[in-house]
C-alpha positions in Angstrom: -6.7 -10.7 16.0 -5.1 -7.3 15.3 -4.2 -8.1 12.0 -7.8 -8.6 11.0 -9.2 -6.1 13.0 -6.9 -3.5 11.2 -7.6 -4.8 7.8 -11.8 -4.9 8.3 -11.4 -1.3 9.6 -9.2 -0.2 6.9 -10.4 -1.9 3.5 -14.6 -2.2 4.4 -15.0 -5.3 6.5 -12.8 -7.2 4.8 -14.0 -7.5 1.4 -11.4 -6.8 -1.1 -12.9 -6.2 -4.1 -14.2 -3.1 -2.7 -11.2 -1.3 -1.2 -10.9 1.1 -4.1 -14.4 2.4 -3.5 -12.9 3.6 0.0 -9.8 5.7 -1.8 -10.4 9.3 -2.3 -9.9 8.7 -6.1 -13.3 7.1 -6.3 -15.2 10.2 -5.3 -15.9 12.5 -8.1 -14.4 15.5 -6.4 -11.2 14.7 -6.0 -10.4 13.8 -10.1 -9.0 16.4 -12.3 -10.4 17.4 -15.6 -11.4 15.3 -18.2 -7.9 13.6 -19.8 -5.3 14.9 -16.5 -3.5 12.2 -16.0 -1.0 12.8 -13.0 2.9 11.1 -14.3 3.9 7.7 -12.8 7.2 10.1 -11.6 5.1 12.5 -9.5 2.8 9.7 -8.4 5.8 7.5 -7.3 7.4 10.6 -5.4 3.8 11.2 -3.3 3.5 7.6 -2.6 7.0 7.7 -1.4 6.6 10.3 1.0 3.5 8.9 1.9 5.0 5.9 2.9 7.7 7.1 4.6 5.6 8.6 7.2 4.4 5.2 8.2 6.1 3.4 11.9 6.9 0.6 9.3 10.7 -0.1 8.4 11.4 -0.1 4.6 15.0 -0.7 4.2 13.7 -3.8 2.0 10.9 -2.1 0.4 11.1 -0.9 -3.3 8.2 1.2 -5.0 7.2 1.3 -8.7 4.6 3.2 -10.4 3.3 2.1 -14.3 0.4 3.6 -16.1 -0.5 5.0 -12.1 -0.4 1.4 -10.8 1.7 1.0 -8.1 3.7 -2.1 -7.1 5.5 -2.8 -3.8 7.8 -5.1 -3.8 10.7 -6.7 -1.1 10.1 -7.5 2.6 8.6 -6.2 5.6 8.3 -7.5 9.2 4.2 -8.7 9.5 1.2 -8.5 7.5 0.2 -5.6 9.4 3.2 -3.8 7.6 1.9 -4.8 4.3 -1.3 -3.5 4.4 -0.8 0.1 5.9 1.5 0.4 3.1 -1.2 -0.4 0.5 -3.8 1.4 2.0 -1.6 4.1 2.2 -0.6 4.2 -1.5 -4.4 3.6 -2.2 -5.0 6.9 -0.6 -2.7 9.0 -3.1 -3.6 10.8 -5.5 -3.7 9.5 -9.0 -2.8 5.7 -8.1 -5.6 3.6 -9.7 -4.8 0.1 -8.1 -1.8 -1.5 -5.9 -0.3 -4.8 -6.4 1.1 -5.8 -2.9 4.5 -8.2 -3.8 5.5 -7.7 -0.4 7.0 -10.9 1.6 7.2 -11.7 5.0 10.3 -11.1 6.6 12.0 -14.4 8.0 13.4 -14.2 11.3 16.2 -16.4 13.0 14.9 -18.2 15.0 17.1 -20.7 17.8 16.1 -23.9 17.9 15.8 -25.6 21.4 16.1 -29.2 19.6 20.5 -29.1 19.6 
């Protein structure tokens, strides 16, 4: 299904021990010099904006950056959702893992059964 098409593509063929090896942050290049460690503040604000430019609605979403782990948190409407915004924060600079709190959004459903 699209779901796991998207998340093979995205995070290596589905293994997900791995997906950090797939970040920019893993490649030697792209670290600072020995002992920069970008702030949590600056690091929340880029995953922010980041996120933001996603077609995913975050009226329920809340972000938090510790120690440059980020942690989403709230509710988003399908799985597919949840995982562009973790591979999306995986991607900034400075974020060194992502715990995904994110829930599935409940809809209303009728029931035919009256």
């Amino acid at each position: 299904d699209e779901n796991s098409t998207f998340y093979a593509a995205e995070f290596g063929g589905g293994d997900h021990n791995s997906r950090r090896a797939h970040a920019p942050e893993a490649r030697a290049e792209n670290r600072g010099p020995k002992g920069y460690v970008r702030s949590d503040q600056r690091i929340h604000e880029d995953v922010c904006e980041a996120v933001a430019g996603l077609d995913v609605d975050l009226d329920d979403v809340e972000v938090a950056v510790d120690h440059g782990e980020v942690v989403f948190s709230g509710t988003v409407a399908d799985r597919l959702s949840r995982y562009r915004l973790e591979r999306c924060a995986l991607l900034v600079r400075g974020v060194k893992d992502v715990e995904n709190r994110l829930r599935l959004r409940h809809r209303a459903t009728t029931s035919a059964w009256r």
